[in-house]
C-alpha positions as CSV (number, residue, x, y, z in Angstrom):
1,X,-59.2,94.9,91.3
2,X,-55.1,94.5,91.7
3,X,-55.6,95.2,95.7
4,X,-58.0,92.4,96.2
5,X,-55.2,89.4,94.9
6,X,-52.9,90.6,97.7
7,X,-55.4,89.8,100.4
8,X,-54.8,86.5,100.9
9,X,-51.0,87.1,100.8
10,X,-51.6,89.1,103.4
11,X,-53.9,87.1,105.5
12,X,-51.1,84.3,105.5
13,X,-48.7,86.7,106.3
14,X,-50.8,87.0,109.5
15,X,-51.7,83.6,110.1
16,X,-48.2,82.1,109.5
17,X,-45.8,85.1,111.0
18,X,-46.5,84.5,115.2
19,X,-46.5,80.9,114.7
20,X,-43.1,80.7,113.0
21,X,-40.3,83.4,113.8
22,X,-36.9,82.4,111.3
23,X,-34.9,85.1,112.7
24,X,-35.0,83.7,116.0
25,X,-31.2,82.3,117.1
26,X,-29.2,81.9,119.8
27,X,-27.5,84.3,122.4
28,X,-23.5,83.9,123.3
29,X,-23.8,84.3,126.9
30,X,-20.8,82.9,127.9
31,X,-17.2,83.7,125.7
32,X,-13.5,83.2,126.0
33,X,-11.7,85.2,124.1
34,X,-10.7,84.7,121.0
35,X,-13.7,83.4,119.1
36,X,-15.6,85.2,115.9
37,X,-19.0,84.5,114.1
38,X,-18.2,84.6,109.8
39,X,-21.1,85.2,107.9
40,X,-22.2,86.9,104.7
41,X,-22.4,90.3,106.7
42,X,-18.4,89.9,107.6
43,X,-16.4,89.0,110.2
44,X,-17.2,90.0,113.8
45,X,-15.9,89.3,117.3
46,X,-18.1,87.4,119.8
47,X,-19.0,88.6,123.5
48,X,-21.1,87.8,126.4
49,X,-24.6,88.8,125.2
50,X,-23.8,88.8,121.3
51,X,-26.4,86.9,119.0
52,X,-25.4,84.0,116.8
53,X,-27.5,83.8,113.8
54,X,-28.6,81.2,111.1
55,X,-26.3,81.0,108.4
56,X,-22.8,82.2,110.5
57,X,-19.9,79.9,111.4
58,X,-18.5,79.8,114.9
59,X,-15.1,79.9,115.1
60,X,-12.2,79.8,118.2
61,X,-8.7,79.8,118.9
62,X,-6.8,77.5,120.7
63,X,-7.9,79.3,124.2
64,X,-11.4,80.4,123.0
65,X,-14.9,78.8,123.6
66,X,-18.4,79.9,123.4
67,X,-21.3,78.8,125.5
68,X,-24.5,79.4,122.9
69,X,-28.4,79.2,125.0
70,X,-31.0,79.5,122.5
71,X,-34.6,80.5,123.0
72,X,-36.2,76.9,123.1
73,X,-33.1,75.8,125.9
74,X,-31.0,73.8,123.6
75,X,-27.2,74.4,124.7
76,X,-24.1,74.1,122.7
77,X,-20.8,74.7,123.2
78,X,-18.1,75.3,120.7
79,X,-14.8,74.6,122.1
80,X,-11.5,75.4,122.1
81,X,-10.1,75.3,118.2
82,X,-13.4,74.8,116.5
83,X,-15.6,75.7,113.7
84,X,-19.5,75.5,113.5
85,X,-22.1,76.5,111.0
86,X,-25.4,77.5,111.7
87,X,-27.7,76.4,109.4
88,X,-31.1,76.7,110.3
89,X,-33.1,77.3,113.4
90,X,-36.9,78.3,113.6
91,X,-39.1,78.8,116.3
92,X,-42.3,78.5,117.2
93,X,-44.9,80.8,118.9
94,X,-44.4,78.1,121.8
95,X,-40.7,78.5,122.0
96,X,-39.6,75.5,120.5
97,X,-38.1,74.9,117.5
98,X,-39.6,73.1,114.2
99,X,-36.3,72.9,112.5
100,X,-32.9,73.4,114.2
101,X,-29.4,72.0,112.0
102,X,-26.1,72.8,112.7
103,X,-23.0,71.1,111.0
104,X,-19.7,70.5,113.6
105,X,-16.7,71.3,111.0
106,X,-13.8,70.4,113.6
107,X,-13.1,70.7,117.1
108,X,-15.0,69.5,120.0
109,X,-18.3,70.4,121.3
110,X,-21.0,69.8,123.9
111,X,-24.7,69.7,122.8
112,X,-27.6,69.8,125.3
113,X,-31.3,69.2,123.5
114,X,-33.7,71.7,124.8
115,X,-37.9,71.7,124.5
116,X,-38.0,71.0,120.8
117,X,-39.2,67.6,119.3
118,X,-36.5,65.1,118.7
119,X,-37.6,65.8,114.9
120,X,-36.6,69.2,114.8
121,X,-32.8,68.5,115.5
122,X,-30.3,67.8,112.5
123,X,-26.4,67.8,113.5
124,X,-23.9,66.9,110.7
125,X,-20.2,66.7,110.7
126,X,-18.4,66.3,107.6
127,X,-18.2,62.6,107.9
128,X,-21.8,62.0,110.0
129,X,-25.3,62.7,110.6
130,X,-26.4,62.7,114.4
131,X,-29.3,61.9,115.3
132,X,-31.1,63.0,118.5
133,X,-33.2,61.9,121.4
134,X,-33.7,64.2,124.2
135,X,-30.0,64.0,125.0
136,X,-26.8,65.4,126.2
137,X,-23.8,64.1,124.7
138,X,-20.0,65.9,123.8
139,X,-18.6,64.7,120.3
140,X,-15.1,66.1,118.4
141,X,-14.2,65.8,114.7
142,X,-10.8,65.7,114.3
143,X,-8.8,67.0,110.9
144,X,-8.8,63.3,109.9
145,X,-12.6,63.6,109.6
146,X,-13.3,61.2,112.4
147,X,-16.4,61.5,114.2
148,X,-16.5,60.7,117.9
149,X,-18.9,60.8,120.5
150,X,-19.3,60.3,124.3
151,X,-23.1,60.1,125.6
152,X,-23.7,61.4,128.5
153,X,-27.8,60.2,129.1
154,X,-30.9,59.7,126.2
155,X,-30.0,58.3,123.0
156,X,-28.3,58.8,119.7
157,X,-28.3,57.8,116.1
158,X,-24.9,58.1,114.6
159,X,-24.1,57.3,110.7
160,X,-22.3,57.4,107.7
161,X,-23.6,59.7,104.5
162,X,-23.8,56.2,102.8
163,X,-26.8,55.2,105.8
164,X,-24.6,52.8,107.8
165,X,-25.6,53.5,112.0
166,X,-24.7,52.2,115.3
167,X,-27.0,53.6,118.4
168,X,-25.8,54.8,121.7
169,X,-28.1,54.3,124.5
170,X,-26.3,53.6,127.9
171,X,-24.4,56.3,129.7
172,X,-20.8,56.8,129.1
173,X,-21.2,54.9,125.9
174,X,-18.7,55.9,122.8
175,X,-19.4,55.9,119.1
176,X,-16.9,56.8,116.0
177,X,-17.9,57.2,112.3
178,X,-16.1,58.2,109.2
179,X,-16.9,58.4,105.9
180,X,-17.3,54.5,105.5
181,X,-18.2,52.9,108.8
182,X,-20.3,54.0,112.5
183,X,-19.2,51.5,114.8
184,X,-19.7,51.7,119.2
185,X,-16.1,51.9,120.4
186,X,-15.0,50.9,124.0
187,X,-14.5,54.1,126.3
188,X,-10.8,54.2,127.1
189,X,-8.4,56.3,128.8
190,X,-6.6,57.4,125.7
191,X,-9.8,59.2,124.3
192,X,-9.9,61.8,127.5
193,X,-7.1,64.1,125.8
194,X,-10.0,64.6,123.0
195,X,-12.6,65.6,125.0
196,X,-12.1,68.6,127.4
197,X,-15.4,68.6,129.2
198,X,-14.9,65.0,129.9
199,X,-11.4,65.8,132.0
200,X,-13.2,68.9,133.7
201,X,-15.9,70.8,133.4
202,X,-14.7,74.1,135.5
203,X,-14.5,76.5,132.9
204,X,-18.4,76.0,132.2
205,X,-21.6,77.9,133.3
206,X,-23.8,75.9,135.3
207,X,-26.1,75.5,132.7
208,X,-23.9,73.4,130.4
209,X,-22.6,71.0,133.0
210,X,-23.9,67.6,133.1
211,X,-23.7,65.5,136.4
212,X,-21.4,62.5,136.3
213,X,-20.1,63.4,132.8
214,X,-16.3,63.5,133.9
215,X,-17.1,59.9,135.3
216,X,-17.5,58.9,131.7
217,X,-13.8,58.1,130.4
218,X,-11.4,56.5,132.7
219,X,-8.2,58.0,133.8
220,X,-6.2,55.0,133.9
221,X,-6.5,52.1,131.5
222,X,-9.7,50.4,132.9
223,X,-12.7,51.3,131.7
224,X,-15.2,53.1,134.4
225,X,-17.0,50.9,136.7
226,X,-20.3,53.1,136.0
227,X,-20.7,52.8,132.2
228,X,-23.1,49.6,132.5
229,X,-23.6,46.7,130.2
230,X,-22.8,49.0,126.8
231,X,-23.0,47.5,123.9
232,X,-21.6,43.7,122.7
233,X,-20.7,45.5,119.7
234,X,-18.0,47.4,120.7
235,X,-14.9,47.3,119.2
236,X,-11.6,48.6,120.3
237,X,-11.0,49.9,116.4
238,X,-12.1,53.4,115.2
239,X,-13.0,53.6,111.6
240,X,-10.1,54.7,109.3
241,X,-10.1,58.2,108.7
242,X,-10.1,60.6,105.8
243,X,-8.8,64.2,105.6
244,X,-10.9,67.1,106.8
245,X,-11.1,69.5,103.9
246,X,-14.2,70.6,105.0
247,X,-13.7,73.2,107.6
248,X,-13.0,76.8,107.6
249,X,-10.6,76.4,111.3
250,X,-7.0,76.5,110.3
251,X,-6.4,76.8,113.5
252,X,-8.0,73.1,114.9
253,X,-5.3,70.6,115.3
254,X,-5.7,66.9,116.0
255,X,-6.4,66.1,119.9
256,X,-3.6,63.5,119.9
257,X,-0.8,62.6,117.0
258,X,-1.7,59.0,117.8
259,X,-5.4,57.4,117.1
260,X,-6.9,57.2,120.3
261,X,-7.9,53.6,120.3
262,X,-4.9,51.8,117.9
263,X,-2.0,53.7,119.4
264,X,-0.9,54.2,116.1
265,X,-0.6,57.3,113.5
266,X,-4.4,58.0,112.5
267,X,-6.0,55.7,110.0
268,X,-4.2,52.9,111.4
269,X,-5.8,49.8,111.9
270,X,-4.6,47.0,114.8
């Protein structure tokens, strides 16, 4: 009989719906006006409270900024002139997430892992996959399509689409990557005009602040006392940069005219 072949559809509708919830995503709770979420249901203006859901870009003005919590603790923030897309995030019965991908299209951002497995987090830029490990760590992509990051304490993986990598693992430590190359670059003063959070972190809930982090990149030209041993690898040259045709923020401009570690127009080399 026809209604005995849905039975097993529907036992593993009951088996697999409590363990894994797709329509789970994370909750706005703090906003500076202006910012928007763009998805296939249109355009709509973010507030405190307002859901962000999978498959919706992020995007703010020059002045606007969103705080995002989600359900398994994982906080982001989407800064001032940015654009983010969020791709996928599904939780668990335990409230934590098997799968949880976002892609940064420009601007600048904080990202604090939550409960989920290291394995469930995927964060791509247009130039770089980053790979996670219980960690807290701000990062920018610039219209240049650089890629640059500041940890603040765990580890990263950063690298190319071709599979080239560098891995940050001290505090404070600073890693660039483009379309070509992911190289550890030394933390100097010049990078702090990128990286908001970095110069002060007053206009943040509680939640999203992360002790010592404005220690991380000096404020004159010596490098901070605090960063520790870093890497032997670092370079003072950032990987030349391509265009960013890949984001949906007309409004993001570069940081800085000049590449923060050359002194020179971007893509230039020493």
């Amino acid at each position: 009989m026809r209604w005995l072949s849905l039975v097993p559809i529907a036992l593993l509708a009951l088996m697999t719906g409590p363990a894994l919830a797709a329509a789970e995503t994370g909750k706005a709770v703090g906003v500076d006006p202006d910012a928007a979420a763009k998805g296939q249901g249109g355009d709509r203006t973010l507030l405190v409270g307002s859901d962000v859901a999978v498959g919706e870009t992020v995007i703010t003005d020059r002045r606007g900024q969103v705080q995002i919590l989600f359900e398994d603790q994982t906080r982001l923030v989407v800064g001032p002139s940015s654009s983010l897309l969020i791709e996928k995030y599904l939780l668990r019965g335990d409230q934590t997430a098997s799968k949880f991908a976002i892609t940064a299209l420009s601007g600048t951002f904080r990202f604090v892992t939550g409960k989920s497995p290291k394995t469930a987090y995927e964060i791509k830029t247009p130039t770089a996959t980053i790979g996670v490990r219980g960690t807290a760590f701000d990062f920018t992509v610039d219209q240049m399509n650089l890629t640059t990051l500041v940890l603040f304490h765990g580890s990263v993986l950063i690298c190319t689409s071709g599979g080239a990598c560098t891995t940050l693992n001290t505090r404070c430590q600073v890693g660039a990557a483009d379309l070509m190359q992911s190289v550890a670059i030394r933390p100097l003063a010049s990078l702090r005009s990128q990286f908001p959070y970095i110069r002060s972190q007053n206009g943040l809930m509680s939640a999203f602040r992360v002790d010592q982090a404005t220690s991380c990149l000096p404020i004159s030209s010596e490098p901070p006392e605090a960063v520790g041993g870093g890497s032997n690898n670092e370079t003072d040259a950032t990987p030349t940069p391509t265009p960013n045709t890949n984001t949906n923020n007309t409004n993001n401009t570069p940081p800085s005219p000049n590449n923060p570690i050359t002194g020179g127009p971007p893509g230039s080399t020493p």
